[in-house]
Every structure is written in structure tokens, then in C-alpha cells.
C-alpha positions, 0 to 999 in steps of 0.5 A: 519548517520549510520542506524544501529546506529539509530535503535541499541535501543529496542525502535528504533527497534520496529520503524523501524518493524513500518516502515516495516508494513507501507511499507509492506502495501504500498508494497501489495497496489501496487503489491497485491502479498503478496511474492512480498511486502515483497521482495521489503521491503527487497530491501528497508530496505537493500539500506536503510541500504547502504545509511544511510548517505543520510539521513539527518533529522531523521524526514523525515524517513518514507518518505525517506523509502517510496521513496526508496520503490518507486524506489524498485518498478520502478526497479521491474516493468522495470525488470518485466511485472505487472501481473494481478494474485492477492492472496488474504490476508489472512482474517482471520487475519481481524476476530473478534470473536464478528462478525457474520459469516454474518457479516465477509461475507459482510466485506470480500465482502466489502473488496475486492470490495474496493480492486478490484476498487483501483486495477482497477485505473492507477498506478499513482492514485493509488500510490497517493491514497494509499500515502495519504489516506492510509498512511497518507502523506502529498501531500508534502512528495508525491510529493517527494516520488514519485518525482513529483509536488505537483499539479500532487499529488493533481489532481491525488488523486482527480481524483482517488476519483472521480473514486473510488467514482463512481466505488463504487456507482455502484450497484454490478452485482449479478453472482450468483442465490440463490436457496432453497433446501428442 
């Protein structure tokens, strides 16, 4: 099967740019460095491309492209090591004119803690976390994707809900003190 082919339609253009927003995500759930994300979607796309002809049912396509982001990654993580430097996304694509200034705060504040916990589980738990309760995977397709049991997947995602769990019902440690200025 040739991807260009697949993909040669308006319709089936706007699906494959559907695919690159689902990667891209997955891409920065990972690696949280925006540049980075969209690099390894690239690699994706471009061995997605060299290896149209390995795909056999159409169906399967999101999760063939996510294991291909998968080894993407792997590569990037042999080559490189993981850096801890996380550049925010730009929240200003989150806002919503009916928001209180308030209101948009306290969605950042809450944003980022989440993102903060999930960055703080192991790599692997976050992989299943991210595949499944992000994207929507099913613990099959996980299990291929990152091309290890399903019952890994399972112990792994309720290990990382656990955690998640109780990292977030931790109460937050105020930094900072307010004080009044007249």
C-alpha cells in the first residue's frame, strides 16, 4: 500500500494532519519540548512514508503510526540523554474569552501541576498512561505499539493511576507568601 496514495484525497489529507496532532501530542506528553515533538513526528511520518507497504489494514493506521513514534523515540533517547528542561506550551491557546482572568490562573495552575505529576512517573507509566487515557488506546494496541505484553500495559496504567492519584491529593506547598500593599 502506498501512503501517498492513501492520503492523495483532501479528506484523507485532513486525516493524516488528525494523525500529525495525535503524535504531536503523544510526542510532547513524552519529551515536553515542543521543538523536539514535532521532530520526531517528522521522523514518523517520513519512515511512515519509506514503509507504507508494511501496512496492511488501513484500520490499524494510528496505532502503526504511534508504534512508529515509539521507536522514534527510543532512537532519540539512545542518541541523547533525557533532559529535565521543560518549555511550557503556550496557554494562551487554552483561553477562552468567557474565563475570568482568575479563572484562567487556576486552569494553568492546575494544568501544570498535572503536567508536572505525569512528568515525575517512570517512563514506561507514563508511555501507557499517555497511550491510553490520553489517546484512547486500547491496552491491545499498547501492547503493540510499545511491543510489550498486555498485562505489562495493565499493571503498568494502574500503577500510574495509583501514583497519579496520590501525587495529586497531596495538598500543594504554598512558595510563596501574599502580602497587602496599601
Amino acid at each position: 500500500m502506498d501512503l501517498l496514495n492513501l492520503f492523495s484525497k483532501r479528506r484523507e489529507r485532513e486525516q493524516l494532519e488528525q494523525h500529525r496532532r495525535r503524535l504531536y501530542r503523544l510526542a510532547y506528553s513524552w519529551c515536553h519540548d515542543g521543538a523536539l515533538a514535532d521532530d520526531l513526528v517528522q521522523d514518523t511520518l517520513i519512515r511512515a512514508m519509506e514503509r507504507a507497504s508494511q501496512l496492511r489494514d488501513p484500520e490499524r493506521l494510528p496505532a502503526w503510526l504511534a508504534a512508529i513514534l515509539v521507536n522514534c523515540w527510543r532512537d532519540h533517547l539512545r542518541r541523547q540523554r533525557p533532559t529535565d528542561d521543560i518549555d511550557d506550551m503556550d496557554e494562551s491557546l487554552f483561553a477562552d474569552e468567557d474565563h475570568t482572568p482568575e479563572r484562567e490562573v487556576e486552569c494553568s495552575q492546575i494544568v501544570s501541576r498535572v503536567r508536572k505529576e505525569i512528568e515525575g512517573l517512570p517512563l514506561g507509566q507514563r508511555q501507557v498512561l499517555t497511550l491510553v487515557d490520553l489517546e484512547e488506546f486500547s491496552y491491545a494496541e499498547v501492547a503493540t505499539v510499545l511491543d510489550i505484553p498486555v498485562g505489562t500495559v495493565m499493571s503498568r496504567l494502574c500503577r500510574a493511576r495509583q501514583a497519579l492519584k496520590v501525587r495529586l491529593a497531596a495538598p500543594v506547598a504554598a512558595s510563596t507568601t501574599l502580602r497587602s500593599v496599601k
